[in-house]
C-alpha positions in Angstrom: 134.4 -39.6 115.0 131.2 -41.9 115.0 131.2 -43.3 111.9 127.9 -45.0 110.5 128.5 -48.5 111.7 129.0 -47.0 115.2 125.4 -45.6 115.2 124.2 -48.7 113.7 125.2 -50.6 116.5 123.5 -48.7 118.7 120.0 -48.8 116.7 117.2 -50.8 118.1 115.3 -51.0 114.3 111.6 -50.5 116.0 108.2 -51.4 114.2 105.8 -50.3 116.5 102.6 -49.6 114.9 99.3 -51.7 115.8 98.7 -52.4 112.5 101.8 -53.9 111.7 101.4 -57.3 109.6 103.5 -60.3 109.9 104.8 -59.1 106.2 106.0 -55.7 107.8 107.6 -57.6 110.6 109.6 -59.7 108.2 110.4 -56.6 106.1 111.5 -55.0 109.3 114.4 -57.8 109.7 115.5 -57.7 106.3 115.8 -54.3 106.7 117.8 -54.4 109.9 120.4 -56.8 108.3 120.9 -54.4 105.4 121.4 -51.6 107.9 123.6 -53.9 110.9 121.6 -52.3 113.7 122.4 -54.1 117.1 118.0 -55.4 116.9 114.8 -55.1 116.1 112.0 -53.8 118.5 108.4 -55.3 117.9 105.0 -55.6 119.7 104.4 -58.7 122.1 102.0 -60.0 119.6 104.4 -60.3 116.8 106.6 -62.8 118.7 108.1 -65.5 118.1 110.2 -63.8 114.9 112.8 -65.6 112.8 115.6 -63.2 113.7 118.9 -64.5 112.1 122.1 -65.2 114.3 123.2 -61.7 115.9 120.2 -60.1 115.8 119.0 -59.0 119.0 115.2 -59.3 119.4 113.6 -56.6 122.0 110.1 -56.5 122.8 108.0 -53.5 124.8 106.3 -54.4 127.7 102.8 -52.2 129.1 102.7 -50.3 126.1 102.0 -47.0 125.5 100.5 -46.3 128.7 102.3 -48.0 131.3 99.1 -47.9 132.7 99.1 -51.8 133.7 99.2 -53.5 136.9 102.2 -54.7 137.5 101.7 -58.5 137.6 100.2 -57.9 133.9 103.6 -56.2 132.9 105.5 -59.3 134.6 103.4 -61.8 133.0 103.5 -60.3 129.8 107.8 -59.4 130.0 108.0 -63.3 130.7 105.8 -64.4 128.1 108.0 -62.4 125.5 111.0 -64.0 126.6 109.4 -67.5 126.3 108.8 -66.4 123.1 112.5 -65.3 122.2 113.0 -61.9 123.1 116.4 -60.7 124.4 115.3 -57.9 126.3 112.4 -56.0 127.5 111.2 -52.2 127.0 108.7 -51.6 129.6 106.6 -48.2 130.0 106.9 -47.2 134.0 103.5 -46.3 135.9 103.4 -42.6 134.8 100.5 -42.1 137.7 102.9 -43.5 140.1 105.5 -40.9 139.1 102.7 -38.2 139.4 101.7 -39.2 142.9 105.4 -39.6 143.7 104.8 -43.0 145.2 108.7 -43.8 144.6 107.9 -47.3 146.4 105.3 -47.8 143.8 107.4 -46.9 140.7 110.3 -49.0 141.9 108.1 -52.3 142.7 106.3 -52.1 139.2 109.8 -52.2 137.8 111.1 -54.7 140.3 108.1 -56.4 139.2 109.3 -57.0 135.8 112.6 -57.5 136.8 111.8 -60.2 138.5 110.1 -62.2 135.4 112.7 -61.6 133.4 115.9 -61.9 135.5 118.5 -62.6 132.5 117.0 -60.3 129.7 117.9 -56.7 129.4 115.4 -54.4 130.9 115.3 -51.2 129.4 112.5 -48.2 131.5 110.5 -46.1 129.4 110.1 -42.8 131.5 108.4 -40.8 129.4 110.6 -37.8 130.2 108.7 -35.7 127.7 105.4 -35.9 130.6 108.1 -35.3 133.4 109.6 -32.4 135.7 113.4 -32.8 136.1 113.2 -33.6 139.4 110.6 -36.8 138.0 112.7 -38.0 135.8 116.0 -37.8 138.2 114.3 -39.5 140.7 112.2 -42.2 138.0 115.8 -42.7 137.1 117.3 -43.5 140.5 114.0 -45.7 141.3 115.1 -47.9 137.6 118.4 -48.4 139.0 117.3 -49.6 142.1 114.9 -52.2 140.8 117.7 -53.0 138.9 117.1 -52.1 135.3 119.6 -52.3 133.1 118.6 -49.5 130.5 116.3 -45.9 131.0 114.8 -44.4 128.2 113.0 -41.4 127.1 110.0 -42.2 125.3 107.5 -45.0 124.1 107.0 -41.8 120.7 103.0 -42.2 121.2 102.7 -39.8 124.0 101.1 -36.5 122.7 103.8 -34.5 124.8 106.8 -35.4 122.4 109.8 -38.0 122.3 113.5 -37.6 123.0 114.9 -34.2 123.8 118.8 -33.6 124.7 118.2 -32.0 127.6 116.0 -35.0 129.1 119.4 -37.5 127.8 121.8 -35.4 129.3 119.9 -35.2 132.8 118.9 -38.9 132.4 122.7 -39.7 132.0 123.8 -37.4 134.7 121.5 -39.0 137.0 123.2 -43.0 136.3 126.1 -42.1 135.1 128.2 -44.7 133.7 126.5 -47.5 135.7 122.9 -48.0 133.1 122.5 -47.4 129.9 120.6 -44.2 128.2 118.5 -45.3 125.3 116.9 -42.4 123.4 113.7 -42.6 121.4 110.7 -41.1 119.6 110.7 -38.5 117.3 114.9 -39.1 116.0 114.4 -38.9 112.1 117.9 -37.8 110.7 121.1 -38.2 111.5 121.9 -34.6 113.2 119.2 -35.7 115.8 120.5 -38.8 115.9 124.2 -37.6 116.7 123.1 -34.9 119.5 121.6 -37.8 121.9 124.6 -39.5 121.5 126.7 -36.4 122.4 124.0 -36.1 124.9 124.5 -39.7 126.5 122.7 -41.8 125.1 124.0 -45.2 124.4 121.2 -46.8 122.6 118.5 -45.6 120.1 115.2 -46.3 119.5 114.1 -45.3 115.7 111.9 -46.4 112.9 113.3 -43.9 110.6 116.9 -46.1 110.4 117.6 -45.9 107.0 117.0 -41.8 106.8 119.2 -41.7 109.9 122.0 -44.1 109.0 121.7 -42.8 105.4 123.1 -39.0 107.0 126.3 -40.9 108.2 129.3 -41.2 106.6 131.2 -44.8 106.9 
C-alpha cells in the first residue's frame, strides 16, 4: 500500500507562477516541511532560497516554451546550480520534436547536460502536444543525452498536463533505467495515485496539501 509519506517523498512542492513573491517562496518551504515532500520547485529568478537540510531545491530551465537556444538553456541550468539548485527541470525544443530533428532534440538536452553534469536533469516533454511515437522517441533522445528524469508537462501548455496513458508509454519506453516524473493538472490524491500505478516515480504538484491530505498514513 502507498501510504502518505510514500507519496510525499516523491512530491516535488512546485511554485511556479510569475508573480510569485519572495513571501510566497518562503511560504512554499514552510509548507514543504509541514508536508515532507522530497523538494521544492521554483523559477530561476527566485534562487538562491534558504532551503533547510534535506530539502531538495529544483529549479526549471527554458520555461514554459522550451523555445530557447540551447546555449541560453545551458547558461541559465548552470547559473541555477551556482545558485544552489540540486537539479534541473528543463522544457525540450517542442519545434525540434515537430520537425523530428532527433539530433537537434538530443543536443539541446546534451546541451544542458553538459552545464550541469552533477545535478539531476529532469526533460519536460510536453507529452500532452505529442503523438506516441513523439514522445517514445523524445524519450529515447533524453536518455541518450543522458538525462536523468522525463516528465510530462511544464502545466502552462493549453493542450493539458499529465495523463496515464502518456506515464505508462513514457515508462515503457525507459524502463527502469530514468525516472518518470508526472506533472500538471494532479490536484487530488486519486490522480495522484494513478501516475504512480502508471510509472511514475516523481511528481510535480502545487496542490500538495489537497493531494497528500486524500492519503492515509
Amino acid at each position: 500500500m502507498t501510504t502518505r509519506s510514500d507519496v510525499a517523498q516523491m512530491i516535488d512542492h512546485t511554485l511556479l507562477k510569475p508573480e510569485s513573491t519572495d513571501q510566497d517562496v518562503r511560504a512554499l518551504i514552510a509548507q514543504a516541511q509541514e508536508l515532507g515532500t522530497y523538494s521544492v520547485c521554483v523559477s530561476p529568478s527566485m534562487l538562491p532560497i534558504d532551503a533547510p537540510e534535506g530539502l531538495h531545491v529544483a529549479c526549471v530551465c527554458g520555461f514554459p516554451s522550451g523555445a530557447h537556444k540551447a546555449e541560453v538553456k545551458a547558461a541559465e541550468a548552470a547559473q541555477a546550480v551556482r545558485d544552489g539548485a540540486d537539479e534541473i527541470d528543463m522544457v525540450v525544443n517542442l519545434a525540434l520534436v515537430k520537425q523530428a530533428d532527433w539530433d537537434g532534440v538530443r543536443a539541446d538536452i546534451a546541451a544542458v547536460r553538459a552545464a550541469c553534469p552533477d545535478s539531476v536533469l529532469k526533460v519536460i516533454i510536453e507529452s500532452a502536444v505529442l503523438t506516441d511515437e513523439e514522445i517514445v522517441e523524445t524519450c529515447k533522445q533524453a536518455e541518450a543525452a543522458g538525462a536523468d528524469f522525463v516528465k510530462t508537462s511544464t502545466g502552462f501548455h493549453p493542450s493539458g498536463g499529465a495523463s496515464v496513458h502518456a506515464v505508462e508509454l513514457m515508462r515503457q519506453t525507459v524502463g527502469d533505467r530514468l525516472g518518470v516524473k508526472a506533472s500538471g493538472g494532479i490536484r487530488d490524491a486519486q490522480s495522484a495515485l494513478a501516475m504512480i500505478e502508471a510509472g511514475a516515480s516523481r511528481l510535480g504538484l502545487s496542490s500538495s496539501a489537497a493531494v497528500l491530505d486524500g492519503l492515509d498514513d
